[in-house]
Every structure is written in C-alpha cells, then in structure tokens.
Backbone bond lengths (Angstrom), bond angles and torsions (degrees), N, CA, C in turn:
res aa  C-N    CA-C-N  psi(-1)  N-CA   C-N-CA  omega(-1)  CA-C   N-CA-C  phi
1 X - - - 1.448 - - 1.524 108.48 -
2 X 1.501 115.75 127.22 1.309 124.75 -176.49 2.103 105.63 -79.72
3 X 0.762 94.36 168.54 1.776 89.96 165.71 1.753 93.54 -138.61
4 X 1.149 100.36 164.20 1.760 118.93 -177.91 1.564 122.86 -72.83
5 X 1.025 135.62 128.28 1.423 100.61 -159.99 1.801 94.38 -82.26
6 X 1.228 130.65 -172.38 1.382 154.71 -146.85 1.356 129.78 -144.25
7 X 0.994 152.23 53.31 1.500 139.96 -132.18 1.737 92.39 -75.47
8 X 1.342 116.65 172.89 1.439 119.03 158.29 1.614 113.46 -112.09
9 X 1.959 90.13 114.70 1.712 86.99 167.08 1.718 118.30 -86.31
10 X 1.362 114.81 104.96 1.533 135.23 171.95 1.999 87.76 -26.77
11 X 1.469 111.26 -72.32 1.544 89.48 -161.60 1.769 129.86 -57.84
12 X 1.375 88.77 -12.79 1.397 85.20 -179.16 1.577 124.16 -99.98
13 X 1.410 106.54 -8.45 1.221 119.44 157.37 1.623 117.59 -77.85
14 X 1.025 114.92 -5.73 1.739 120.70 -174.81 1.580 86.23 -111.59
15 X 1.038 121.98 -37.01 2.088 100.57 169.37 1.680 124.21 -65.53
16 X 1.525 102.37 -12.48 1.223 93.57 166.87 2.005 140.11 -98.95
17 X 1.631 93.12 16.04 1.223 83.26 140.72 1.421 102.62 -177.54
18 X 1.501 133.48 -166.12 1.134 126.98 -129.55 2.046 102.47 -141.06
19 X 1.357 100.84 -37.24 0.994 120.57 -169.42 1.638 122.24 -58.88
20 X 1.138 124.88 129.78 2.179 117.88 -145.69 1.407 82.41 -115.96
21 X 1.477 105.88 151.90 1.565 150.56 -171.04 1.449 108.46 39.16
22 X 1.853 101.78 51.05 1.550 105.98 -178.55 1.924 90.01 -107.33
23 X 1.058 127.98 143.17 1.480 107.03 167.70 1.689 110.42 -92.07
24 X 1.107 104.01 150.51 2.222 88.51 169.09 1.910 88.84 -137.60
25 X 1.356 80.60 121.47 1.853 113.56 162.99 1.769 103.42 -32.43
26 X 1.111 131.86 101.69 1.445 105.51 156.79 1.601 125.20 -121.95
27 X 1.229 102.67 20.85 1.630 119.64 164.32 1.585 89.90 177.23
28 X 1.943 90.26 165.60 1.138 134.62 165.37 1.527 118.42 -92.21
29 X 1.201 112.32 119.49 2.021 106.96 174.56 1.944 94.25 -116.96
30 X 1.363 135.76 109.83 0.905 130.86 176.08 1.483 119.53 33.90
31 X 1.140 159.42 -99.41 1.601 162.98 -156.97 1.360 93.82 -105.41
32 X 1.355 118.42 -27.11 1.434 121.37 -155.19 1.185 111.78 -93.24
33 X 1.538 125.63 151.70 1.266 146.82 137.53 1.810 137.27 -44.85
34 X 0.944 134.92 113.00 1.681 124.72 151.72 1.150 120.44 -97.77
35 X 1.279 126.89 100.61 1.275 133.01 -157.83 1.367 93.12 -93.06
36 X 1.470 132.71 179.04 1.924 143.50 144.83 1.558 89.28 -126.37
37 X 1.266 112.74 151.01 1.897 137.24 150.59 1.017 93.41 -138.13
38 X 1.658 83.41 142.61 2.008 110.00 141.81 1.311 111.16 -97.32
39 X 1.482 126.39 135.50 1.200 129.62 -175.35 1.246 102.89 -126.58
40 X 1.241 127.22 156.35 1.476 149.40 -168.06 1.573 104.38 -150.58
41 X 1.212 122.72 170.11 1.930 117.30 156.64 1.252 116.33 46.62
42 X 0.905 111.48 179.82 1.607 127.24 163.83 1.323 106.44 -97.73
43 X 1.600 106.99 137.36 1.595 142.94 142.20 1.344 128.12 -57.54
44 X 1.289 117.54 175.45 1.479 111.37 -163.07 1.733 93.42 -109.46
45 X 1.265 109.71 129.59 1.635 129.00 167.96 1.807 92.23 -35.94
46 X 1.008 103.38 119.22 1.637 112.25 151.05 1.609 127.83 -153.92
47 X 1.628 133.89 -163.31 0.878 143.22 168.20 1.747 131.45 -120.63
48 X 0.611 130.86 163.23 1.502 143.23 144.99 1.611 139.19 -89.22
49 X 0.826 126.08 45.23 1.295 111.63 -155.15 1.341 127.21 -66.40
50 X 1.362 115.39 -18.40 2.034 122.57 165.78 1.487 100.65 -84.42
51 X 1.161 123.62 -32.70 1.690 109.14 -177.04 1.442 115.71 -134.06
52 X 2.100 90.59 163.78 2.065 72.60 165.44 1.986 97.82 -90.83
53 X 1.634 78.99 -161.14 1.449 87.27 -177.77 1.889 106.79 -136.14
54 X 1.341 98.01 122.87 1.934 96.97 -177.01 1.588 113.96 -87.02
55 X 1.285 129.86 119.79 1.558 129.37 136.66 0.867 145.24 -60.70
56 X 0.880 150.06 178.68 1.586 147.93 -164.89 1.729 115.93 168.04
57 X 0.932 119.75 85.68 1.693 130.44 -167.40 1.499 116.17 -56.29
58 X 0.956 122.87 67.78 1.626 116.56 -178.22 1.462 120.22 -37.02
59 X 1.331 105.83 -62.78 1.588 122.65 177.89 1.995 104.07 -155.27
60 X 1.037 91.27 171.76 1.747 103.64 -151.51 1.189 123.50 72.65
61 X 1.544 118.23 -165.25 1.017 126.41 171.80 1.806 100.02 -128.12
62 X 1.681 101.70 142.96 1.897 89.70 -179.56 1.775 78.64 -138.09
63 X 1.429 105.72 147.88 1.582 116.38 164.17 1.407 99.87 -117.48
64 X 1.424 71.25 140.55 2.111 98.11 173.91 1.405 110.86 -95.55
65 X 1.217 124.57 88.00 1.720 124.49 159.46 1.581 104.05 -58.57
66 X 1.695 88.29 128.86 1.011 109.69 160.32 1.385 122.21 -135.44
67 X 1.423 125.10 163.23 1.704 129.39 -153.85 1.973 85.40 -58.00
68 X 1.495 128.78 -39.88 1.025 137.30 -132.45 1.345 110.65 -106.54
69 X 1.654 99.88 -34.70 1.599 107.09 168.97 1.127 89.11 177.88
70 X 2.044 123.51 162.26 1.242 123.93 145.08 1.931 129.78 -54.92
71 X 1.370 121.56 170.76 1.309 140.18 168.04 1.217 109.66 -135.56
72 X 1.180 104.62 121.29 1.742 114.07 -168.29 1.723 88.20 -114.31
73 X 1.495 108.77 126.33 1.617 106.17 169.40 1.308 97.30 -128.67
74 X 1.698 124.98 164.40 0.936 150.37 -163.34 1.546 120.50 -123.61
75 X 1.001 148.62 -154.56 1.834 128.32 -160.70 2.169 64.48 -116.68
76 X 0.865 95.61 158.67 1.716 138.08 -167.40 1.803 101.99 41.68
77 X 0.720 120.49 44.22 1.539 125.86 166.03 1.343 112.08 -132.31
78 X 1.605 108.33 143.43 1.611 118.08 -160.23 1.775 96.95 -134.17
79 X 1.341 112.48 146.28 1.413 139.52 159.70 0.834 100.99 -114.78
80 X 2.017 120.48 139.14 0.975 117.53 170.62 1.788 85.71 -123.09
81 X 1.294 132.60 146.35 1.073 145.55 -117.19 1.925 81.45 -144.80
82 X 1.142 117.52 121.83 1.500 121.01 -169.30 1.701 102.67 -88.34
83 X 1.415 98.98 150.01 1.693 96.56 -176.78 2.084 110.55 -66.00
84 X 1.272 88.88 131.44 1.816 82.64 170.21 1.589 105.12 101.20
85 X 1.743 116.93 -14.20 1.608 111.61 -178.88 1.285 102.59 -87.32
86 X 1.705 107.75 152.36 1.916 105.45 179.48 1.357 100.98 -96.60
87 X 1.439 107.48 133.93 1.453 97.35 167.87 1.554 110.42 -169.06
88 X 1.250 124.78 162.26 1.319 136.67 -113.83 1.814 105.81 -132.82
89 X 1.000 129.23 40.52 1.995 124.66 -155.82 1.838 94.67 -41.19
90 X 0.956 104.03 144.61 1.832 121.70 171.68 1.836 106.17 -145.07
91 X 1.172 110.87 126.34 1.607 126.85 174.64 1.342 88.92 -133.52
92 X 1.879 101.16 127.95 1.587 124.10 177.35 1.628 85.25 -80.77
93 X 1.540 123.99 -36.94 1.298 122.58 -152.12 1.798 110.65 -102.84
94 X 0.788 124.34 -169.10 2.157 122.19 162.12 1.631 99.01 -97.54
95 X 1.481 121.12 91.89 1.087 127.07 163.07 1.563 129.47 -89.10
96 X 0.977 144.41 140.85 1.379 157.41 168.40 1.047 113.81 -89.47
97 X 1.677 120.61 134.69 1.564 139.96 -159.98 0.955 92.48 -178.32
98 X 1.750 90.28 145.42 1.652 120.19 -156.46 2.179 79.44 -126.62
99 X 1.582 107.60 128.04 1.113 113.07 170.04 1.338 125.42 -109.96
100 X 1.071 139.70 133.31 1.457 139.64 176.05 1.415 113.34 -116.50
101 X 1.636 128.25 113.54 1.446 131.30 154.49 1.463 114.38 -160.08
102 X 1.111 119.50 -171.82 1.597 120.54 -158.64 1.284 93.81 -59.74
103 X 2.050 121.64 179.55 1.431 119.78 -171.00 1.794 82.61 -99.23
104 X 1.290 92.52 160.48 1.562 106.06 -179.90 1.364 119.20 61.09
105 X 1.628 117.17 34.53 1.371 115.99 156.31 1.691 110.46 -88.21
106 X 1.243 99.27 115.80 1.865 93.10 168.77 1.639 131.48 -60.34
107 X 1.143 102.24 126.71 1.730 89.81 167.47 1.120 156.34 -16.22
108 X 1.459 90.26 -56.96 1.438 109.11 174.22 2.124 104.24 -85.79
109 X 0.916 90.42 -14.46 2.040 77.46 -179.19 1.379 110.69 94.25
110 X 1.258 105.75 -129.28 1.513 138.15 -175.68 1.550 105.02 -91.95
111 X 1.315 111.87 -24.79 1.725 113.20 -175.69 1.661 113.34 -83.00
112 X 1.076 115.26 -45.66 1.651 109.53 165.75 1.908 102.09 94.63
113 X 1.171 103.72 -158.16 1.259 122.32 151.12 1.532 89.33 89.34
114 X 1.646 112.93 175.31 1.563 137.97 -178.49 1.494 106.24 -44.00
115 X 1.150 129.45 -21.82 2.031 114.22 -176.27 1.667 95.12 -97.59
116 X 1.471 117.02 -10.46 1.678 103.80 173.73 1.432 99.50 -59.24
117 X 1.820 101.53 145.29 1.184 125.71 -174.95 1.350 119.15 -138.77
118 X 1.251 139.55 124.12 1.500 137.67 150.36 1.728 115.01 -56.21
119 X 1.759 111.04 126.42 1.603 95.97 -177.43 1.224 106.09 -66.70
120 X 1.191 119.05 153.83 2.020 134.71 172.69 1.910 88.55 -89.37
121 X 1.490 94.47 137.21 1.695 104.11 159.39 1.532 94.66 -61.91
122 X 1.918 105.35 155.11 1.254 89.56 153.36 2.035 94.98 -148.93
C-alpha cells in the first residue's frame, strides 16, 4: 500500500503552537533536520563546531550577532551561520524561522545550560 505524499504547510504548522526557542521537527532531509521556532529576546551566545547552522526568516525580523558584526534578516531571507562561528539570534519582535542542520545538533551548541532543548515532532 502506497500512501499520498503530503507537502508541509510551514503556516499551519507554526499555528500550532506558541511557545519561543522551542524547535518542532517538521521533516526529515537525509541526516538533516527542518526545524520551525518562534523567537522572541535574545538567546544564549554559542557555537557549533561539527556544523553550520541555516535560517530562513518566515516572518519578523531576527538579528544574528556575531563576534564580527550583526545580520539582520527579514521574512524570506536566510543566514546560513558557518560551523565553529559564535553567535547569538535576538528578535525585538515574535519572529518565525525555519532551521536546517544535522539531527541532534543542540540549540544551545557548545554553551549548554537550562534553554538546551531536544526538537519535539510536531
């Protein structure tokens, strides 16, 4: 038995829930992850050091501090964030971002601590 394939609509998976710097799984790309967040505030400065890490601005605006300068992206503009750079996401506003990197990269990086998170399927 075949099944149909399904596309994923991003907005309607981002109406189902509310809660910021949670990631939720919404496909698999080979090794990889498609994560969604809602972001608010600032995050905790960290790294990557096995991978980079991709953005993708759904809606809001989120800046990427970096040691070197900020990256300010806008809803369809993407940073992809090089493996090993520290850097810091901040949204003045509740922005939406679509993340892409290997499965089982933590949130927080190299920094750790209480906001590290495992993504939830959603």
């Amino acid at each position: 038995m075949t099944t149909s394939p399904v596309p994923v609509n991003l907005a309607d998976k981002l109406s189902r829930f509310s809660d910021l710097w949670s990631q939720k799984k919404v496909a698999d790309l080979n090794d990889y992850e498609v994560k969604l967040a809602k972001m608010k505030g600032e995050f905790v400065w960290h790294s990557h050091e096995d991978t980079d890490e991709l953005f993708l601005v759904i809606s809001g605006r989120l800046t990427l501090q970096l040691r070197d300068g900020d990256v300010v992206l806008g809803p369809g503009e993407l940073y992809v964030v090089p493996r090993g750079v520290e850097h810091c996401p901040v949204a003045d506003e509740e922005t939406a971002v679509l993340l892409l990197e290997p499965a089982g990269t933590l949130n927080t990086g190299d920094a750790g601590g209480p906001r590290s998170k495992a993504p939830e399927a959603l």
